[in-house]
C-alpha distance (Angstrom), angle and dihedral (degrees) to the residues before:
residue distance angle dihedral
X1 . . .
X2 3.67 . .
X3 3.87 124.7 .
X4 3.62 124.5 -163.5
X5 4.00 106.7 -167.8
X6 4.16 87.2 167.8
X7 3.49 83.8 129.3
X8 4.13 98.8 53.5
X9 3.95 92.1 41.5
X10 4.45 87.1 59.3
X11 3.32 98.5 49.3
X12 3.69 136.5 92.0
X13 3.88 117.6 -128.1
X14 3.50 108.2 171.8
X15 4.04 96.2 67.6
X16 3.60 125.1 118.3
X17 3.68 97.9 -96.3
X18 3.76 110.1 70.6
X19 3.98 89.8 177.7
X20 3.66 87.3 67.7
X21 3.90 97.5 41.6
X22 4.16 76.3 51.2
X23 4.22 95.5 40.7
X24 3.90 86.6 54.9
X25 3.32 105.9 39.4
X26 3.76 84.4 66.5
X27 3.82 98.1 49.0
X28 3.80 111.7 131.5
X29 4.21 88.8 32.2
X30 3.89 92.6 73.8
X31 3.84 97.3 105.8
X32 4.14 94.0 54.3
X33 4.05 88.5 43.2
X34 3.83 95.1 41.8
X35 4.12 84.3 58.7
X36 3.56 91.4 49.5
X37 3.17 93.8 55.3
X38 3.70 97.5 52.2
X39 3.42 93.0 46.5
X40 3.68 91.9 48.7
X41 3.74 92.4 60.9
X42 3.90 95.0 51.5
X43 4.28 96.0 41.2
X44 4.20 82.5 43.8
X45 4.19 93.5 48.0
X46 4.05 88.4 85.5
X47 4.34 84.3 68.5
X48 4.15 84.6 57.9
X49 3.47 99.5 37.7
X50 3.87 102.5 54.9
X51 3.90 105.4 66.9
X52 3.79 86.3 49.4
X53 3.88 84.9 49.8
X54 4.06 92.0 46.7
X55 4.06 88.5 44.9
X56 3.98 94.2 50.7
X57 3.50 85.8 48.5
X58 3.71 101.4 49.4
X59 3.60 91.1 47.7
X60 3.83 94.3 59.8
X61 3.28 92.7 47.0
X62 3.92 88.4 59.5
X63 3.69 92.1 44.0
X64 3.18 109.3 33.1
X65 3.95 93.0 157.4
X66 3.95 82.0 70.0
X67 3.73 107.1 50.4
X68 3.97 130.6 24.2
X69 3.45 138.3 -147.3
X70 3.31 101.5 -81.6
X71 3.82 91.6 67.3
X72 3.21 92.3 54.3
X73 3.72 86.1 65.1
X74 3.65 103.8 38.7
X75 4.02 76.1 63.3
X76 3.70 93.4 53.8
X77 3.67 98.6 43.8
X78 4.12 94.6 47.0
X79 3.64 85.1 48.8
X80 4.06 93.3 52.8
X81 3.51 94.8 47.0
X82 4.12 95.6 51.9
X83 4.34 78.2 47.1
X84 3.52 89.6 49.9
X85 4.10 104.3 46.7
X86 4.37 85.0 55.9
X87 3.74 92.4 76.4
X88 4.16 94.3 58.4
X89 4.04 88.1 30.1
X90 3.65 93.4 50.5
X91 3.72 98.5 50.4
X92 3.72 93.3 39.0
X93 3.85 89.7 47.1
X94 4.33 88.7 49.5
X95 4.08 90.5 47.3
X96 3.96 85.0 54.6
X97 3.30 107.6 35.9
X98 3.89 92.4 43.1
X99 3.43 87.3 56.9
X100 3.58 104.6 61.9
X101 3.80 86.6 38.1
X102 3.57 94.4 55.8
X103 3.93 91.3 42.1
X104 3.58 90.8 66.6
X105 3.75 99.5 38.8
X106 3.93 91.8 64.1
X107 3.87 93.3 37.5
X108 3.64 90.3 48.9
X109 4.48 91.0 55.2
X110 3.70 91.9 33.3
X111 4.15 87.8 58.6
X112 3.88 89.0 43.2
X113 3.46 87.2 54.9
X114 3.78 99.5 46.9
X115 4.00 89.3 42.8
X116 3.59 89.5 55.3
X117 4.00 89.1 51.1
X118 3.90 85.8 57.0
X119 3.50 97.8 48.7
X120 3.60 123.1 110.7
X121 4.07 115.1 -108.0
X122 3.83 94.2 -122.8
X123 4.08 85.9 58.7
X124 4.04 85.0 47.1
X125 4.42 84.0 48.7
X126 3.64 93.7 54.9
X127 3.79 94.3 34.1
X128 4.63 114.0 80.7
X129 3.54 105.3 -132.9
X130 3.69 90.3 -134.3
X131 4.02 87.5 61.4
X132 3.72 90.6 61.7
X133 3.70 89.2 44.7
X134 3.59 87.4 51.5
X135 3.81 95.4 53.6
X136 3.93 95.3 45.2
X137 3.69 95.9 55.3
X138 3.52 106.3 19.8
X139 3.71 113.1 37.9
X140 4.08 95.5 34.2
X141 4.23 82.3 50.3
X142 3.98 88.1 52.1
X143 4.13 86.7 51.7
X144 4.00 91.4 47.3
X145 3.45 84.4 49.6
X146 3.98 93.2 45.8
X147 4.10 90.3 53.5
X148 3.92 90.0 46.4
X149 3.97 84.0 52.6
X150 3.46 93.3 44.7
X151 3.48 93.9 48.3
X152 3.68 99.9 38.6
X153 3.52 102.4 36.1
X154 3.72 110.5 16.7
X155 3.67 102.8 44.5
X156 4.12 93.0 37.4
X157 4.34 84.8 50.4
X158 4.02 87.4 49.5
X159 3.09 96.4 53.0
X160 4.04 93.9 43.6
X161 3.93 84.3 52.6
X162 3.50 91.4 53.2
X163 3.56 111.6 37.2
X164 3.59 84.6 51.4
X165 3.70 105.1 45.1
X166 3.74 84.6 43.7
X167 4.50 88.7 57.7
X168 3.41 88.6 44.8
X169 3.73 102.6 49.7
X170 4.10 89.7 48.5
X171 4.15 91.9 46.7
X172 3.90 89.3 41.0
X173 3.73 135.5 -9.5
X174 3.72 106.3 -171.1
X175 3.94 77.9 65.6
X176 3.36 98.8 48.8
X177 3.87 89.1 46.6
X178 4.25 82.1 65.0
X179 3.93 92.9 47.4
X180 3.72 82.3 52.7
X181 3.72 87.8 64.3
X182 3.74 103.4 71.0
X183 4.29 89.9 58.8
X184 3.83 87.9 73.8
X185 3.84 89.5 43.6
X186 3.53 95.6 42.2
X187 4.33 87.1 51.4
X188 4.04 91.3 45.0
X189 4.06 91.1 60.4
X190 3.64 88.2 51.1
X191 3.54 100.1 47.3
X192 4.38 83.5 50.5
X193 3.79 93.9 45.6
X194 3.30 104.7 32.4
X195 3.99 105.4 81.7
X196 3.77 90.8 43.7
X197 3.99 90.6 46.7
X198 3.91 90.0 54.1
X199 3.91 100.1 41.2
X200 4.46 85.7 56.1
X201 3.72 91.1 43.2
X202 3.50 93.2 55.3
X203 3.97 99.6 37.0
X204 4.22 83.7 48.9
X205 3.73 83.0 56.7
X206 3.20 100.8 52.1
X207 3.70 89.0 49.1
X208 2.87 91.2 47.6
X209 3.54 100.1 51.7
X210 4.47 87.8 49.3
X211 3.75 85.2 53.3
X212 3.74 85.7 61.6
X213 3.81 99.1 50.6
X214 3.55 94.8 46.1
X215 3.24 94.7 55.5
X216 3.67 92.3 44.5
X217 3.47 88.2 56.8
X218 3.95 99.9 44.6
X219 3.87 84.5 58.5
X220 3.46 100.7 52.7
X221 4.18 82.6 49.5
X222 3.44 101.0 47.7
X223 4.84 81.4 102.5
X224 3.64 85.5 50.9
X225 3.93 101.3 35.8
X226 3.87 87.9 51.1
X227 3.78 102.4 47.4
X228 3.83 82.8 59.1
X229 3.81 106.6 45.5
X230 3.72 75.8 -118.9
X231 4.30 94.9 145.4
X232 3.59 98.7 103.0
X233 3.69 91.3 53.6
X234 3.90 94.8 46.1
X235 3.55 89.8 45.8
X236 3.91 93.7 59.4
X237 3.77 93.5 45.2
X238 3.83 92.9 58.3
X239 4.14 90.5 34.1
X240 3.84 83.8 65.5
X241 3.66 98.1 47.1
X242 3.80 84.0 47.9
X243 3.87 92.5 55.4
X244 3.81 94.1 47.0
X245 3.69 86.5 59.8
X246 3.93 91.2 40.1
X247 3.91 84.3 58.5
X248 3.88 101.2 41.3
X249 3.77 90.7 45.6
X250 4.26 82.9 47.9
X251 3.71 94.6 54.8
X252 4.27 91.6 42.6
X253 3.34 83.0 54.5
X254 3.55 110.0 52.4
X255 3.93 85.1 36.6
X256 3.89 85.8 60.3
X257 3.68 89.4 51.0
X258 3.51 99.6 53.4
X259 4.00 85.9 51.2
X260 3.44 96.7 50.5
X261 4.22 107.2 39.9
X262 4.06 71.7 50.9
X263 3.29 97.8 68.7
X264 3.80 94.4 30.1
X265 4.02 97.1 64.8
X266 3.92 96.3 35.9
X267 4.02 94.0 50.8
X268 4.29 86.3 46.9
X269 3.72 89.5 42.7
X270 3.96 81.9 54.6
X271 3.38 99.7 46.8
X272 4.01 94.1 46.0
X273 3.88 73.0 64.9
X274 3.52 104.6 55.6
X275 4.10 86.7 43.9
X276 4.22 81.4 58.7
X277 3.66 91.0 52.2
X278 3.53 110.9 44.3
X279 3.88 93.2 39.3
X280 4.17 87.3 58.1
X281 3.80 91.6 48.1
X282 3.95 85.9 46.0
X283 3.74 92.9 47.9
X284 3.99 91.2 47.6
X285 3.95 87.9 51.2
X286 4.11 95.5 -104.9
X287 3.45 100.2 119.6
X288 4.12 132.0 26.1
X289 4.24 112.8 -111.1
X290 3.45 85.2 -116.9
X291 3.55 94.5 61.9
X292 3.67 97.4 54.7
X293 3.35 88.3 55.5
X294 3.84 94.2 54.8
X295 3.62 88.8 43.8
X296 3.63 88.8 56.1
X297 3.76 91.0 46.9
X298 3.88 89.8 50.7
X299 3.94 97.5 43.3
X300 3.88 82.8 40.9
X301 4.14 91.0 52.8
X302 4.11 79.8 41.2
X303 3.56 95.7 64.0
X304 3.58 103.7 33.2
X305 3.75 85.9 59.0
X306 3.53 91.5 54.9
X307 3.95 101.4 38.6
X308 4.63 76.0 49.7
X309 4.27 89.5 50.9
X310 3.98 89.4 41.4
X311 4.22 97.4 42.2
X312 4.17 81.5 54.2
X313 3.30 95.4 53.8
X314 3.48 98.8 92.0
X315 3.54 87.1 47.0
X316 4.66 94.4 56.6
X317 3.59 80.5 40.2
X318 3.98 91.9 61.2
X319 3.90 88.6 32.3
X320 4.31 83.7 53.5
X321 4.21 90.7 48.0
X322 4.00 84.7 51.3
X323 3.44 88.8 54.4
X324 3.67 96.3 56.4
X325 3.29 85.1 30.9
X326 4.02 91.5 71.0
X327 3.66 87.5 37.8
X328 3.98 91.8 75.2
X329 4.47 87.4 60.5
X330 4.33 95.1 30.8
X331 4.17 92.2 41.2
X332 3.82 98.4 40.7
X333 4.13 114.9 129.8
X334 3.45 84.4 -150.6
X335 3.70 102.8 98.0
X336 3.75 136.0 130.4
X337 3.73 105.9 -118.0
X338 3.80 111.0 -152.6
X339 3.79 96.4 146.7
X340 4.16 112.0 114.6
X341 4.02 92.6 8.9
X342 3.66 126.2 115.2
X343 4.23 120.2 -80.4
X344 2.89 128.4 -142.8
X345 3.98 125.6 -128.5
X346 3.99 105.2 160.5
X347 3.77 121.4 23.1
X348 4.11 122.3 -172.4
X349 4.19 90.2 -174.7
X350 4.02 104.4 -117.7
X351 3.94 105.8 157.3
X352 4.12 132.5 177.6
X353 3.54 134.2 -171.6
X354 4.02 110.5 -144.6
X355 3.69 105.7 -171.1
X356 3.94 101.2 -51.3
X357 3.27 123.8 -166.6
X358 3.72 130.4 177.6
X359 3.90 142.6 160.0
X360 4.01 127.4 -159.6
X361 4.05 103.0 -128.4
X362 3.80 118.5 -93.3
X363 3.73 99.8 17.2
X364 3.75 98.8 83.9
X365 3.90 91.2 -154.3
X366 4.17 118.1 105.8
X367 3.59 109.9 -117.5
X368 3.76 92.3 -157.3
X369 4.03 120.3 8.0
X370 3.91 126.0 -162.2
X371 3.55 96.1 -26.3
X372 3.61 124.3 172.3
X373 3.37 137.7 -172.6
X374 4.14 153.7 135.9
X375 3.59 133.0 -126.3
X376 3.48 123.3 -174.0
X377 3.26 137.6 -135.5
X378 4.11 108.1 -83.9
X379 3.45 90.2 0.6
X380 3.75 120.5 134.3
X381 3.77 116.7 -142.4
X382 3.99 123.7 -173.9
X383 3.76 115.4 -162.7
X384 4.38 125.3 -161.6
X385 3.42 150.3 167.8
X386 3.54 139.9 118.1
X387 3.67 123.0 -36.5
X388 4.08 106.2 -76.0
X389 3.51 91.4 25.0
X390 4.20 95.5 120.0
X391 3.33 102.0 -91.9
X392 3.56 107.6 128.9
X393 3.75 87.2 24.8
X394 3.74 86.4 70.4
X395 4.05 101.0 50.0
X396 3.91 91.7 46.2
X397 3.83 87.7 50.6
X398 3.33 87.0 56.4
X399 3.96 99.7 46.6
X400 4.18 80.3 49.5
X401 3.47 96.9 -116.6
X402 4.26 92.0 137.1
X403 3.66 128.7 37.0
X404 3.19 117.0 -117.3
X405 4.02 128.8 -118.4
X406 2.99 109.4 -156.9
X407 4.34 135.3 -1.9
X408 3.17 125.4 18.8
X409 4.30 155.0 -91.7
X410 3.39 129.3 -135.4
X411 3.60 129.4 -167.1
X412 3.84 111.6 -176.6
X413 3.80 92.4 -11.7
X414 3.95 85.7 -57.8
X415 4.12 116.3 121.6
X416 3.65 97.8 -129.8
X417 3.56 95.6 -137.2
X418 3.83 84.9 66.6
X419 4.36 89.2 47.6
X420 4.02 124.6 82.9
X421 3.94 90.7 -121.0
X422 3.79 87.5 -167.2
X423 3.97 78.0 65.3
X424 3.85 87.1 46.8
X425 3.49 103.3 45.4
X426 3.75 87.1 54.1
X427 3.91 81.4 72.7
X428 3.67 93.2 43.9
X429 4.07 133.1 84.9
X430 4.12 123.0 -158.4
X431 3.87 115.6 -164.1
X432 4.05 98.8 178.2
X433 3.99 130.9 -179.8
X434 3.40 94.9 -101.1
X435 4.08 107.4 48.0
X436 3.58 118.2 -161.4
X437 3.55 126.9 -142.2
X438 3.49 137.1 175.3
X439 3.75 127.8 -128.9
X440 4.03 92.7 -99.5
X441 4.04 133.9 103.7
X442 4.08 119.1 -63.8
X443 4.15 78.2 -111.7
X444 4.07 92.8 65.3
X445 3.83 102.1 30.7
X446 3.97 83.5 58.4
X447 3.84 96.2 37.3
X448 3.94 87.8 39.1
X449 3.93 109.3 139.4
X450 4.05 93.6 1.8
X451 4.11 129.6 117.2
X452 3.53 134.9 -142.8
X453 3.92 97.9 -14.9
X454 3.72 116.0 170.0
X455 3.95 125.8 -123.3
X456 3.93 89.1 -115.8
X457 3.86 92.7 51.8
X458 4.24 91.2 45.5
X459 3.77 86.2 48.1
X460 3.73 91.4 48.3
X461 3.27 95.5 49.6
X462 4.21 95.0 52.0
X463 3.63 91.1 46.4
X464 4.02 86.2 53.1
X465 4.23 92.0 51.9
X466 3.94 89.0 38.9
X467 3.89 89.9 -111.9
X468 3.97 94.1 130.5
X469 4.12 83.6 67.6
X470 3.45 93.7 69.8
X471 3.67 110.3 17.5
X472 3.84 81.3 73.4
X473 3.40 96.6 60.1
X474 3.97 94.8 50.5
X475 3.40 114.6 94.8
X476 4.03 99.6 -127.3
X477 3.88 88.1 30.2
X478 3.67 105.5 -163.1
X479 3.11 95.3 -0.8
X480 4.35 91.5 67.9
X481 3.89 118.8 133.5
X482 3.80 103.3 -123.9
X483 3.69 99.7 -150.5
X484 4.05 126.2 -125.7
X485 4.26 100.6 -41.8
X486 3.79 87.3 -4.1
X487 3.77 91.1 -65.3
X488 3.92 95.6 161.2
X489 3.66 89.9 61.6
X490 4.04 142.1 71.3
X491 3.44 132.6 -105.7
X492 3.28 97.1 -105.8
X493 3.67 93.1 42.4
X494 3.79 92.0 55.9
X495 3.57 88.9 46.6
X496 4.20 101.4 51.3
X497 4.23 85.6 50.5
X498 3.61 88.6 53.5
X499 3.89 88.8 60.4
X500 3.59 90.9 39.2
X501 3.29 80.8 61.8
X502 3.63 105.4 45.5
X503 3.84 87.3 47.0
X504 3.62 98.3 54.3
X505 3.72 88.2 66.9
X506 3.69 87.7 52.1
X507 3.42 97.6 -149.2
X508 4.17 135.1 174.6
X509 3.03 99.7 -137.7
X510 4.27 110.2 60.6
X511 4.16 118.3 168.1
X512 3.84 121.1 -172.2
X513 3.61 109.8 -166.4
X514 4.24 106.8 -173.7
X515 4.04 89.2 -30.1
X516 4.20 86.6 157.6
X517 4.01 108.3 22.3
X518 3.87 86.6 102.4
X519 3.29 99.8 46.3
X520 3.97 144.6 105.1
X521 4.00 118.9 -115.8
X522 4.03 89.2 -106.9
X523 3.60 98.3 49.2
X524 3.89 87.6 45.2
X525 3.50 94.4 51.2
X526 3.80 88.6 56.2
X527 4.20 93.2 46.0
X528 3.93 86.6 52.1
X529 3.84 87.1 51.3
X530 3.79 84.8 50.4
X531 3.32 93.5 48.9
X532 3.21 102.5 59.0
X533 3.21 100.5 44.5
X534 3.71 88.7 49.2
X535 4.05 96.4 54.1
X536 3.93 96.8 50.0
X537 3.94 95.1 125.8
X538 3.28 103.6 -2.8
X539 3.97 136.4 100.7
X540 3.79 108.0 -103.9
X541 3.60 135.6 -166.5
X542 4.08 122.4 -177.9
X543 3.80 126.4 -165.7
X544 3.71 101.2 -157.4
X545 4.20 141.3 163.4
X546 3.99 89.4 176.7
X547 3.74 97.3 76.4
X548 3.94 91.6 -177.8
X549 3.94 83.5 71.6
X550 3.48 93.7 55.3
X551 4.08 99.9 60.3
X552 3.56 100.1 104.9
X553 3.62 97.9 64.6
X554 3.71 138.9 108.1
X555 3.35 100.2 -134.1
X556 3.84 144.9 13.9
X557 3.62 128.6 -163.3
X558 3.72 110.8 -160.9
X559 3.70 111.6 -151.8
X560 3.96 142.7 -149.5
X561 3.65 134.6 169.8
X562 3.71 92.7 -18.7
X563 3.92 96.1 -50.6
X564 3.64 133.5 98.0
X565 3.66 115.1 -112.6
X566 3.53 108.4 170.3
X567 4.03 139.0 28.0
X568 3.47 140.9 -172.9
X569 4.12 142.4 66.5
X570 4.19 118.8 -44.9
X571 4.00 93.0 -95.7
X572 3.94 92.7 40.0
X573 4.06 87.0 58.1
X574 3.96 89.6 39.7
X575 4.07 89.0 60.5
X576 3.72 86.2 45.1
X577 3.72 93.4 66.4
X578 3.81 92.0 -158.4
X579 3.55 132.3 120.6
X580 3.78 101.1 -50.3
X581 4.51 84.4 53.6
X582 3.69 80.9 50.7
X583 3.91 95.5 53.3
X584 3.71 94.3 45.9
X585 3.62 95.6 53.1
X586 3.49 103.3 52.1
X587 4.07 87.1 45.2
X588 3.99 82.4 57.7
């Protein structure tokens, strides 16, 4: 199936008009909703029809020397036919309407998902994952269930309100006139409730929304929380998150009840009046009995509508803070633009530094500053230095994951702000500290995002990251369930599929960023095998503390506040006796 949400990724929904956030988001799923709404008039006539039915009736059974039987049922009959039609009506009227609704529902998470693929990694570093979980499920459910309101209980009301204001007003309009009366009433407890209604909506959200994260994050703690008898503590910090929400949701609440026992007594009140009315112009022969009770019935219908529209509001006013809600991930600036810039089809790996600068947002401090260097083509360059030196800085710079201030980077001559780096990163491979699988076989975590690869090429590619060595000794081989993140596996495991995986792209470009600093000496021993194995050819950069891992390469680039201090191979910096001497002997 193939979704186009082009529609809900060029909008803005964080105006101050929800109802056209809401109007547009549905674009393209008028034709289903328009015969909903048709049908929902005819299937909800029965509703309008019946205290007209129960007043004709009354008032031949107080005159019966005006009517006969037979009108009695003529009444009956019309009134079991309208009954009758709501069964086919209703169903048809649920298919359509569910339709549209549904429509948008899966359009609106499948453009949340793409935006999020197009946003920039520093929006993704300053953004909880369990946030964005939050707004996928949770705020695109409360708008689902905002159109089924809408459509179930808003539209039906309306056109309760209407059909009987419109009776009334043709049998009697001085009556009408005192329906009329409960729109201005109905408008003035909206205008009081409606600022405090909003402001707890929202601060429930974001609750809401924290809730999430931290319990995102206690899950993916529960390793480290364990190893430290650390439960208690863990416990707490999520217990208090809990009771913030606990107290938001508390004051929405009572906020919502206020609102709607509001409305409740003030519409009864009302109608109490209308029953004084129309029973002194019955009782002074202006109006048949039967009449008052259909007026009741329609100022009764009247009301209930209203009281329906006005108990919901809380609920359009949560379905509205969703909407701007989603508005913060589908109207973000901070996007990626490849569209209209070079792509990439070949890729030999040349990359310079021109005098790059960049900070991380919020800390003030550059984490690299006018750096410039070369790397050539099949060359494999380590870089180190303390922690916060630049290191990692520099390899996602050059995967594009920041923008840079100031200079410039250029991959195969190309500025990569004028490259597709989708394009480019199609010719890349990333084997970080911390690899992340998914809870499928060894097969699809190393085949994960690759086409039509051969069983020679998979096999060549395990035998180059050491994975045939212990694939063969597992009883389902390949075939293994990883476990949640890869949990049923070792470090070293984890880490030999990840360049498995990075081979079996074969790409020229290949960055390690920390692949061994959390390993044992065995399982390092077989990653540096990997390695180099893995690099022959190829452009290579390596993050890495442990500096005896890093021997093999051409180059080294010793860093230090963001600069480069020192050049040159491992025994060309060990002659040097300068800082990168320094480093290695107090590692030894």
């Amino acid at each position: 199936m193939k979704l186009t949400p082009l529609r809900m990724l060029e909008h803005r929904y964080r105006n101050k008009n929800p109802l056209k956030s809401l109007y547009y988001i549905y674009q393209g799923n008028f034709k289903p909703i328009l015969l909903a709404l048709l049908l929902c008039i005819v299937k909800h006539s029965p509703m309008i029809v019946m205290p007209v039915v129960i007043g004709n009736i009354i008032n031949i059974i107080t005159n019966p020397k005006l009517y006969s039987i037979d009108d009695i049922w003529l009444n009956l009959i019309v009134v079991s036919v309208f009954l009758l039609q709501n069964i086919p009506l209703h169903t048809l009227y649920t298919k359509f309407s569910s339709t549209a609704i549904r429509e948008v529902e899966v359009n609106l998470r499948y453009a949340l998902v793409k935006r999020m693929q197009e946003l920039s990694m520093s929006f993704h570093d300053n953004f909880a994952s369990g946030i964005l979980h939050s707004k996928v499920l949770r705020d695109v459910e409360s708008i689902e269930l905002l159109s089924r309101q809408m459509f179930n209980t808003g539209f039906q009301s309306m056109l309760t309100i209407v059909f009987s204001f419109g009776i009334t007003l043709y049998k009697n309009p001085f009556i009408a006139l005192f329906f009329a009366g409960t729109i201005p009433i109905a408008v003035f407890l909206i205008r009081i409730f409606k600022g405090k209604i909003s402001q707890y909506n929202s601060e429930f959200r974001t609750e809401i929304e924290k809730m999430s994260a931290r319990v995102s994050d206690m899950v993916s703690m529960i390793p480290v929380t364990r190893a430290h008898g650390l439960e208690e503590v863990e416990i707490e910090r999520v217990s208090s998150q809990l009771i913030q929400v606990k107290d938001k949701g508390k004051r929405l609440d009572v906020v919502n009840a206020v609102f709607a026992s509001s409305a409740w007594v003030t519409f009864n009140l009302f109608q109490i009046g209308c029953l004084t009315v129309t029973g002194f112009m019955a009782l002074n022969g202006l109006i048949p009995i039967g009449d008052v009770v259909m007026y009741q019935g329609f100022f009764g219908m009247i009301i209930g509508s209203i009281n329906t529209i006005l108990s919901f509001y809380p609920q359009f006013s949560r379905g509205f803070e969703s909407l701007r809600s989603i508005g913060e991930i589908l109207e973000c600036p901070d996007i990626e633009h490849n569209k209209g810039k070079k792509k990439i089809d070949k890729l030999t790996g040349n990359i310079r530094f021109e005098q790059v600068s960049f900070t991380y947002s919020g800390t003030g401090i550059p984490s690299v500053k006018d750096l410039s260097f070369d790397i050539r083509e099949g060359e494999s360059v380590a870089f180190v230095g303390a922690s916060g030196a630049g290191k990692s800085t520099i390899v996602r710079l050059v995967i594009g994951f920041h923008r840079l201030e100031t200079g410039t980077i250029y991959i195969d001559g190309t500025d990569i702000r004028r490259l597709d780096m989708r394009t480019v990163r199609s010719h890349m491979a990333v084997v970080p500290q911390d690899v992340i699988l998914f809870s499928g076989s060894i097969r699809d975590n190393i085949l994960y995002g690759a086409k039509r690869i051969s069983k020679s090429r998979l096999e060549e590619a395990m035998d180059s990251a050491n994975v045939t060595e212990f694939v063969q000794t597992l009883p389902d081989g390949l075939e293994t369930m990883v476990g949640e993140n890869g949990a049923k596996l070792s470090g070293g495991q984890r880490q030999r599929i990840a360049i498995a995986r990075a081979l079996i792209r074969d790409p020229r470009i290949i960055i390690f960023d920390e692949a061994t600093s959390a390993l044992d000496v065995t399982s390092e021993k077989l990653i540096q095998d990997a390695v180099r194995k893995m690099i022959r050819g190829r452009t290579t950069l390596i993050v890495s503390h442990r500096l005896s891992s890093i021997r093999f390469v051409d180059r080294i680039i010793v860093m230090k506040k963001g600069s480069c201090v020192e050049s040159g191979s491992y025994n060309k910096l060990l002659e040097q006796n300068g800082i990168f001497a320094r480093l290695v002997k107090n590692i030894i």
